[in-house]
C-alpha positions in Angstrom: 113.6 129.1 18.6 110.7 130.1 21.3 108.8 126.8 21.3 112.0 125.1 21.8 112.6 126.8 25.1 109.3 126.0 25.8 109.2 122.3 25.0 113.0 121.8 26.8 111.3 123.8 30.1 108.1 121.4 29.9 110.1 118.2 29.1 112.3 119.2 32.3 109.3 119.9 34.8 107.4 116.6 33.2 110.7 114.8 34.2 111.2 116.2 38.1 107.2 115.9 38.6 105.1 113.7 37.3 102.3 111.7 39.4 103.5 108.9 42.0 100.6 106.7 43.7 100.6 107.0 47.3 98.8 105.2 50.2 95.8 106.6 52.0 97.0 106.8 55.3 95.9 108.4 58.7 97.1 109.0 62.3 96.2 110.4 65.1 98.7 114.0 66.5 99.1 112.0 69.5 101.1 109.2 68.0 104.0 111.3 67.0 105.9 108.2 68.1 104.9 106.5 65.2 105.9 108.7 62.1 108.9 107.2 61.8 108.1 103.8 61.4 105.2 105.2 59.5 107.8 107.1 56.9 109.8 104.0 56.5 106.8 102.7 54.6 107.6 104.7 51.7 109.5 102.3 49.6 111.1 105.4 47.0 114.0 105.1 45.6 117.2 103.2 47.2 118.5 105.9 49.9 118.6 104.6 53.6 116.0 106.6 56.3 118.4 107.7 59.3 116.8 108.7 62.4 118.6 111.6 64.2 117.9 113.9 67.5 118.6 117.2 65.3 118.6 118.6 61.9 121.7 118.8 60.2 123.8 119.1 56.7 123.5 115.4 55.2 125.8 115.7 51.7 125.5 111.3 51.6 123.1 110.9 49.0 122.4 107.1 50.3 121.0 108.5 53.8 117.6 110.5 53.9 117.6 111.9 57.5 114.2 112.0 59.9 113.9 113.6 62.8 110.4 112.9 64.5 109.2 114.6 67.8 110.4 117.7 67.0 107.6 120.7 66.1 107.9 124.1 63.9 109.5 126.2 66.6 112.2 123.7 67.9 113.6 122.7 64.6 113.2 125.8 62.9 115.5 127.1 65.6 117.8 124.5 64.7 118.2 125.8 61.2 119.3 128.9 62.7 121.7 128.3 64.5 123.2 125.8 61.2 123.1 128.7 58.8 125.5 130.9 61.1 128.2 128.6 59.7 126.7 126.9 56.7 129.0 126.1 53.6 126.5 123.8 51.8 122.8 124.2 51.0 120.3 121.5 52.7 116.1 121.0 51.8 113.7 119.7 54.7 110.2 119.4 54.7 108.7 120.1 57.8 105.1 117.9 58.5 103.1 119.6 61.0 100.7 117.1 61.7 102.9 114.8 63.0 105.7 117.0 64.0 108.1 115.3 61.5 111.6 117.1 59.5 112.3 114.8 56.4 115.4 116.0 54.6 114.6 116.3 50.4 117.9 117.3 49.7 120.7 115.9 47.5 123.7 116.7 45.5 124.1 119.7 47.9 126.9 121.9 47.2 127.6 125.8 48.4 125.3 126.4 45.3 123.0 124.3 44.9 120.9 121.7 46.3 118.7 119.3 43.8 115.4 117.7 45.3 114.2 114.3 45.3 110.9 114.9 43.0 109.1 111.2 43.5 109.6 111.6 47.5 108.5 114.8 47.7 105.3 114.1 45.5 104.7 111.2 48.4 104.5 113.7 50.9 102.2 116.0 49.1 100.0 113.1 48.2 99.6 112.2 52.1 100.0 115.2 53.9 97.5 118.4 53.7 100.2 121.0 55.1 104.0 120.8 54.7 106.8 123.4 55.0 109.8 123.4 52.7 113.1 124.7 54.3 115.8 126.0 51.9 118.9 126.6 54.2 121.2 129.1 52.3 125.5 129.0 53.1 126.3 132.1 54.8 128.0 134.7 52.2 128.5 138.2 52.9 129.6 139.1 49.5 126.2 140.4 47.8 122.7 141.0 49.1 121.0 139.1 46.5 122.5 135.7 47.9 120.0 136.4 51.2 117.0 136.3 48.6 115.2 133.6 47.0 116.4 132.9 43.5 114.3 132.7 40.9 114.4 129.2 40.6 113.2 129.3 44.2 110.1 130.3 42.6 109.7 128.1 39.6 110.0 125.3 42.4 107.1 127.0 44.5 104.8 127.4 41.1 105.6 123.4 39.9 104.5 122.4 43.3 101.8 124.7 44.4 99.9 125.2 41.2 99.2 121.8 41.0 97.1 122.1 44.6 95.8 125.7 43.6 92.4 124.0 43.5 92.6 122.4 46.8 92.0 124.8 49.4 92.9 121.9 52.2 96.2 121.8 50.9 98.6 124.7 52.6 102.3 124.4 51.2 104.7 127.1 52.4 108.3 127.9 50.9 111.1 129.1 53.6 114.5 129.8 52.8 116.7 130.2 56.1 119.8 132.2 55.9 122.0 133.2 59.0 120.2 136.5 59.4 117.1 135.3 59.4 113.9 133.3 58.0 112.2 134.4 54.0 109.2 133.2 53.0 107.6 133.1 49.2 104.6 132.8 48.0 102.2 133.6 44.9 100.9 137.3 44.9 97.7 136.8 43.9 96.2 133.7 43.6 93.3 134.5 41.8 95.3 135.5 39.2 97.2 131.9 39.2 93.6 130.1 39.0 92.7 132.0 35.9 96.3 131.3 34.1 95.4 127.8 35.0 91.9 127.4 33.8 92.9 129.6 30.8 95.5 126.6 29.9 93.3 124.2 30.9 90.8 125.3 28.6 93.1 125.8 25.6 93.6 122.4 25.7 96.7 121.3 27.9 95.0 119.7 30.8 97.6 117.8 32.7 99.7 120.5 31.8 98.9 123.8 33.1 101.7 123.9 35.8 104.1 123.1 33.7 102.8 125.8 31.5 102.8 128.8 34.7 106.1 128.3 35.3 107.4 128.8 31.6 104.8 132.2 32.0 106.4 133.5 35.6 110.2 132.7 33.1 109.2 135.9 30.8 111.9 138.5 31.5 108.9 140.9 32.6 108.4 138.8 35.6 112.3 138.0 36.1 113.2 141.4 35.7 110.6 143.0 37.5 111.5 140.7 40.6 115.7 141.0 40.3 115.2 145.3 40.0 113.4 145.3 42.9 116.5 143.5 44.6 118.9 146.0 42.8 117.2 148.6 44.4 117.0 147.9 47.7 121.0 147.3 47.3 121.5 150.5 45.9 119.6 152.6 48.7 121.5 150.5 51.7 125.4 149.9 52.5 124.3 147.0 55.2 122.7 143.7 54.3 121.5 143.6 57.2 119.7 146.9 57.5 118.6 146.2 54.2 116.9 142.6 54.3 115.0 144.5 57.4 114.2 147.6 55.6 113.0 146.3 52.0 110.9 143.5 52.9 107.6 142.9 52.1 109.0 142.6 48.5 105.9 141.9 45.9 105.8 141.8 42.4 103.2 141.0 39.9 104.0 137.5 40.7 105.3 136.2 43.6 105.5 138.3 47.5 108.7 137.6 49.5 108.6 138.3 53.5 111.4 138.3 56.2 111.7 137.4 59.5 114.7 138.7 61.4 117.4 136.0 63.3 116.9 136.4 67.2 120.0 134.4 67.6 123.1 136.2 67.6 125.1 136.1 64.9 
């Protein structure tokens, strides 16, 4: 029964990522006028670009939002101030370089939000550093809904594994809840190159990835990562005076960080 787990959980990630050509482009920071004529090149898929003022909840899978001219800070900000009455989850990427929020989301519901694989891959192609932005409904009923899930993390492994061998490339995970902003990460990265070159070598070039993120699924990882969060709810009564009190969080696989909301809630 093992290797069929395993072949369903590689057939699944060889379905949401597999390689998309992309132009090689180049602009200048000081045209940050341009990136949105210069996203509209990207002929993927059938949904409509939308340019908008400010970041927002989009649930109409036929619109991809854009939101140029505004920078980290600024729109980051705006996801804030969102998640204080959030009911539905939302995915941006946020380009640097050009100062550019791109939504990634669809099919968002309170639960879940999918991502659009072939769009996302575009971006990666083209751009050296990008931000994801999870934003996460606000619900007060258990602490573990303010942490990353652990399929937050077999998304950050399918996506930054692949680049582990670029050092030019710098992609960051954030999920933003109403009390403030998480970010995940790999603990050690040395340890994900040799995992890598140890697949590699074994014969499953193309594959190693795909092959990390079924090895970060063992229940010693999962559990190691989901006790950690059972403890930090047993020692406090507050979620708030717990996400400020148990983070940095770090396993033998993945390092979680928090930074606290200065926007009243």
């Amino acid at each position: 029964m093992r290797w069929l787990v395993y072949v369903s959980i590689l057939f699944a990630a060889l379905i949401c990522w597999f390689v998309y050509p992309a132009k090689a482009t180049t602009f200048s920071d000081n045209h940050k006028l341009d990136t949105f004529a210069f996203i509209r090149d990207f002929s993927i898929g059938t949904r409509k670009l939308e340019q908008a003022d400010h970041l927002r909840i989009n649930v109409l899978n036929k619109i991809r939002l854009v939101i140029p001219n505004k920078c980290e800070k600024e729109g980051e900000a705006e996801l804030l101030r969102i998640s204080q009455s959030a009911r539905i989850e939302e995915t941006y990427i946020f380009i640097a370089k050009a100062c550019l929020w791109v939504e990634v989301g669809r099919d968002e519901t309170h639960k879940s939000v999918q991502l659009d694989a072939k769009y996302i891959k575009a971006l990666l192609e083209r751009y050296s550093s990008l931000i994801f932005y999870h934003l996460q409904p606000k619900d007060y009923s258990k602490i573990g809904n303010y942490f990353p899930s652990y399929h937050d993390f077999s998304t950050l492994t399918l996506i930054n594994a692949n680049y582990i061998w670029e050092p030019h490339k710098k992609v960051i995970h954030r999920m933003i809840t109403h009390l403030g902003v998480v970010q995940y990460e790999f603990t050690n990265e040395l340890q994900v190159k040799h995992l890598m070159e140890k697949y590699r070598d074994s014969g499953l070039r193309g594959f190693e990835a795909q092959n990390l993120v079924y090895e970060y699924m063992r229940p010693k990882y999962v559990n190691e990562y989901y006790e950690k969060i059972r403890s930090c709810q047993l020692q406090y009564n507050s979620i708030k005076h717990a996400l400020s009190s148990c983070f940095p969080i770090r396993t033998s696989a993945f390092m979680v960080t928090y930074r606290e909301n200065s926007i009243n809630d």
